[in-house]
N, C-alpha and C positions, 0 to 999 in steps of 0.2 A: 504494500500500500504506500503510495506517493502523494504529499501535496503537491501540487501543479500551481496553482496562483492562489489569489486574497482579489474578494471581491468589495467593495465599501461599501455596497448597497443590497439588501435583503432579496427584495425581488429582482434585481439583477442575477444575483446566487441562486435563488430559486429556480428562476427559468433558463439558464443555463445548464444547471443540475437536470432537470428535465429534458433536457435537450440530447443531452451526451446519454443519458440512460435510455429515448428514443431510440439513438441511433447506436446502443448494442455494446454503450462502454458502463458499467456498473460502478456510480461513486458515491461521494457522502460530502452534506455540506457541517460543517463544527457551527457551532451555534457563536456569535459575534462575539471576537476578542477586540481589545483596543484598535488593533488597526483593519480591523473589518471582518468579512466572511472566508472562510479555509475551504477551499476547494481539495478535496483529496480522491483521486481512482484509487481501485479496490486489486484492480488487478496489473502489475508492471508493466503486461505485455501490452497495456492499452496507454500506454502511458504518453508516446511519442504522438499518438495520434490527436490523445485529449489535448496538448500543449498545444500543438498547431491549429486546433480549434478552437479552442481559449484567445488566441492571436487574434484569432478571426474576428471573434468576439466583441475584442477589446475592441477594434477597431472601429465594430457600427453594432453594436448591443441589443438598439432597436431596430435591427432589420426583420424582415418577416420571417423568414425562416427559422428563427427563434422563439417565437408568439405561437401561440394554440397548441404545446407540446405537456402541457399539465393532464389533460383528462388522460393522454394514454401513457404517462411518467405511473399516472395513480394507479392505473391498473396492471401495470407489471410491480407497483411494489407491492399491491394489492397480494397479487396471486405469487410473489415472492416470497410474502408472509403467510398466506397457507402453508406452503411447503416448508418452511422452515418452523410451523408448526407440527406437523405431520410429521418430519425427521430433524429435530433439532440438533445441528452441527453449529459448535464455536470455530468460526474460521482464526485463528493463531495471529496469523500474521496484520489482519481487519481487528483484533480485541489489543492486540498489542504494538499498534503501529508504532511507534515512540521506542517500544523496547527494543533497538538492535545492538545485540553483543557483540557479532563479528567486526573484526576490524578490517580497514581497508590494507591494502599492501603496503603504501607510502607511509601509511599513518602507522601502522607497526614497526618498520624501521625506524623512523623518527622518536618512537619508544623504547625499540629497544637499543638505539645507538646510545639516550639520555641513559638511559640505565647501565650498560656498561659505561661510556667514561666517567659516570657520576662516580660510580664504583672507584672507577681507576684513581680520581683526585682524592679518595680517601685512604689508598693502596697505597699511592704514591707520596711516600710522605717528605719526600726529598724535592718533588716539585722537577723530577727532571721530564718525566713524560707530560703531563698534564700541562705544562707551561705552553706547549704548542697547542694547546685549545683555544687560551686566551686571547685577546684581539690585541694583545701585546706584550710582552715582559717587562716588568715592573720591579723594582728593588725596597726592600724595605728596611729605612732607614728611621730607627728611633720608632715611634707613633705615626711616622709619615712613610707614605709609597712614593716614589721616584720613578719617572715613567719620560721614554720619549713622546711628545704630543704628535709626533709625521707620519705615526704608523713605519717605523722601519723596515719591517719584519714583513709587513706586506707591499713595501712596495720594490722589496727586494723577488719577490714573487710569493708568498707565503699567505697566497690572497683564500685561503680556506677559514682563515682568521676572522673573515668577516661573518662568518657565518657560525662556526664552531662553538662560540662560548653560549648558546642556545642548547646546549648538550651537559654544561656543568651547573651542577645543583648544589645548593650548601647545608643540606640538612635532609634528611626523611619528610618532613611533612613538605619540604619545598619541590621536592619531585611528585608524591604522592599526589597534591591538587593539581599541579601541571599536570602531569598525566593524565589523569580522570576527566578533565575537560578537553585536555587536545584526544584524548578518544573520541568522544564524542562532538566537538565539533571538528577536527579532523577528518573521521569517518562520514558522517555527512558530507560536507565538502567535499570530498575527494573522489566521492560515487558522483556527485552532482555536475562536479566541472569537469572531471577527468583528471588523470592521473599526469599528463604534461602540464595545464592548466594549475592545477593543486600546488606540483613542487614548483612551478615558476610562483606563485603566489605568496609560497614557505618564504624563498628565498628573497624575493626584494623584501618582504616584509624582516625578517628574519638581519639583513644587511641596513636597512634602517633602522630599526629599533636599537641595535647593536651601536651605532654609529652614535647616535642621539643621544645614546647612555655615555657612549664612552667619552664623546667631545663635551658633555658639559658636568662628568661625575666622574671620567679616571678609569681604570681599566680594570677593578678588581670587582668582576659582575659577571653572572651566569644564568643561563636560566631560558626555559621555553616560554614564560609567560607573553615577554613581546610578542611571543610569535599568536599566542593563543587569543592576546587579546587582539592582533591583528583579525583575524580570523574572525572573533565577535564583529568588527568591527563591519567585515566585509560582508557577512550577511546579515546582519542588521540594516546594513542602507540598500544591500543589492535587492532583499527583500521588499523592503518601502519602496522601493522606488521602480522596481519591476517586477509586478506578482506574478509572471508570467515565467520566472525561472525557478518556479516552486521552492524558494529559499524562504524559509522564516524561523524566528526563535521566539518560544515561550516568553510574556515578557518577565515572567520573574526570576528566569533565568538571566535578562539582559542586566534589570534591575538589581538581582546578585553580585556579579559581576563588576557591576558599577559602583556600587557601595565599596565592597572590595578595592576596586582602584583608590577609590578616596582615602579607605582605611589605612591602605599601605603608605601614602603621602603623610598623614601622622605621624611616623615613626614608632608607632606601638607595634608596629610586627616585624622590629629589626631593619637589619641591612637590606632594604628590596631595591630592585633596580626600576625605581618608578618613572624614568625618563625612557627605560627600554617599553612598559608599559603604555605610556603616553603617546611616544613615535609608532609602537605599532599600532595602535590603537585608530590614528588618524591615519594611519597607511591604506589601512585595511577601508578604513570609510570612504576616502579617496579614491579609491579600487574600485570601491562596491558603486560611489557613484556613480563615476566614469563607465562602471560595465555597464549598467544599466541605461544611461543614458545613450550610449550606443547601441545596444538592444531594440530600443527605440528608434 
C-alpha cells in the first residue's frame, strides 16, 4: 500500500477516490490531517498508473470524466463489503501500511558502515585509524583543538573527508536515535526516489551539513543527524509542495523532530553538532522545493 498525493479539498478526495476505484485500481482516502486528504492504493502494482492519473487530475479536477462516478464507486464497495463479510480476511500489508521493517539496500549500508566505524573510534584508542574519518586532523593543545581552517587533507585529494565524519558517533544513544530515524526515513526515501537519486541526495546533503558545522564550530563532530534531518527536510517540503510524489510525514513526527533541533541548540544534551543539523536541515528543504517545483 502506497500514498500517491494529499488532496486539500474533501470532495475533490472523494471523487477522485471514486474514480480510480471505477476504473479497476482499489484505494482509500485517510480522513483530513493538517495539510489535507491522503490519497493511498491498496495494491503497488497499480501504483504507476494511479500517479499519472492523479497528474491528470491535478490539472483540470472539474472535468467530466470525473463527475457521476459515486453511484457505481458505492456499489462495488457495497458488494466488496458482502464479501468481506462472508470471508473475512485482514489484508497485512492495507492494516499495516506504516509498518515496514525491511530496509532499503542504501539505507542499510549507510547503517551498517555508522556502526562499524563508530565501533572502530572506540577501538581505536590511539586515534591512528579513525582520524581519517574526520573532515580534518586536529591537535589538542591544553583545553583547546588546533586545527588547519583550508581543509588540507582534502585538498591534497583526501576528499572522502567530506563526507565520512556522518559515520562517527560519540556515545550509544547518539547512534541509537540516528539510526532508528534514518531507517525509517531512509527507507522511504530511497524506494520512492530510487537508489541513484537517494545516494546523490545523502551526499550533497551529507557534504553541506559537514561543511556548515565545521567552518563555523571546528572539526571535532560526527554524526548522521545532518544527514537525517536533511532528509526530514526534503520530504516535508517535496510533500507540500507536490502531493503528487506521494511523499508525506506524520506531522508529529515533523513536530518531534523539531522540538528536538531546538533542544539540542540549549546545550542540555551535550556536545551536538547543531550547525550540521541546521545546514542539513535547509538542504534538504531546498531540495524538496526545487524538486517539486520542477515536477510542476
Amino acid at each position: 500500500m502506497r500514498m500517491i498525493g494529499t488532496l486539500t479539498q474533501k470532495g475533490q478526495a472523494r471523487r477522485f477516490s471514486d474514480y480510480l476505484l471505477v476504473n479497476g485500481i482499489p484505494n482509500q482516502v485517510d480522513d483530513e490531517s493538517e495539510d489535507g486528504f491522503h490519497l493511498w492504493v491498496l495494491d503497488d502494482r497499480h501504483l504507476a498508473e494511479a500517479e499519472r492519473r492523479l497528474a491528470d487530475f491535478l490539472r483540470d479536477p472539474d472535468a467530466s470524466e470525473y463527475r457521476g462516478q459515486s453511484g457505481s464507486a458505492e456499489a462495488i464497495r457495497s458488494r466488496e463489503a458482502k464479501l468481506a463479510r462472508k470471508s473475512p480476511v485482514i489484508d497485512v500489508r492495507t492494516h499495516w501500511h506504516r509498518l515496514d521493517t525491511a530496509l532499503a539496500p542504501v539505507t542499510a549500508t549507510l547503517i551498517a558502515l555508522s556502526v562499524l566505524i563508530t565501533a572502530l573510534s572506540f577501538l581505536d584508542r590511539g586515534g591512528i585509524w579513525i582520524d581519517y574519518f574526520y573532515i580534518t586532523t586536529y591537535d589538542i593543545v591544553g583545553p583547546y583543538l588546533e586545527w588547519n581552517g583550508h581543509l588540507p587533507e582534502i585538498l591534497h585529494g583526501q576528499v572522502w573527508r567530506l563526507v565520512t565524519p556522518i559515520f562517527i558517533h560519540m556515545s550509544f544513544l547518539h547512534i541509537l536515535f540516528n539510526m532508528l530515524w534514518m531507517k525509517d526515513l531512509g527507507t522511504v526515501l530511497e524506494r520512492k526516489l530510487g537508489t541513484l537519486y537517494f545516494i546523490a541526495l545523502v551526499l550533497v546533503v551529507a557534504v553541506c551539513s559537514n561543511l556548515g558545522q565545521f567552518f563555523l564550530s571546528g572539526p571535532n563532530f560526527g554524526g548522521m543527524s545532518g544527514v537525517v534531518y536533511g532528509l526530514l527536510g526534503y520530504a516535508w517540503i517535496r510533500g507540500r509542495f507536490d502531493p503528487s510524489s506521494g511523499l508525506s510525514l506524520n506531522q508529529s513526527v515533523v513536530t518531534m523532530m523539531i522540538i528536538w533541533f531546538f533542544l539540542c541548540m540549549t546545550g542540555l544534551m551535550g556536545n551536538v553538532a547543531n550547525w550540521a543539523h541546521g545546514f542539513g536541515l535547509v538542504t534538504g528543504m531546498i531540495w524538496g522545493f526545487l524538486a517539486a517545483k520542477l515536477r510542476r
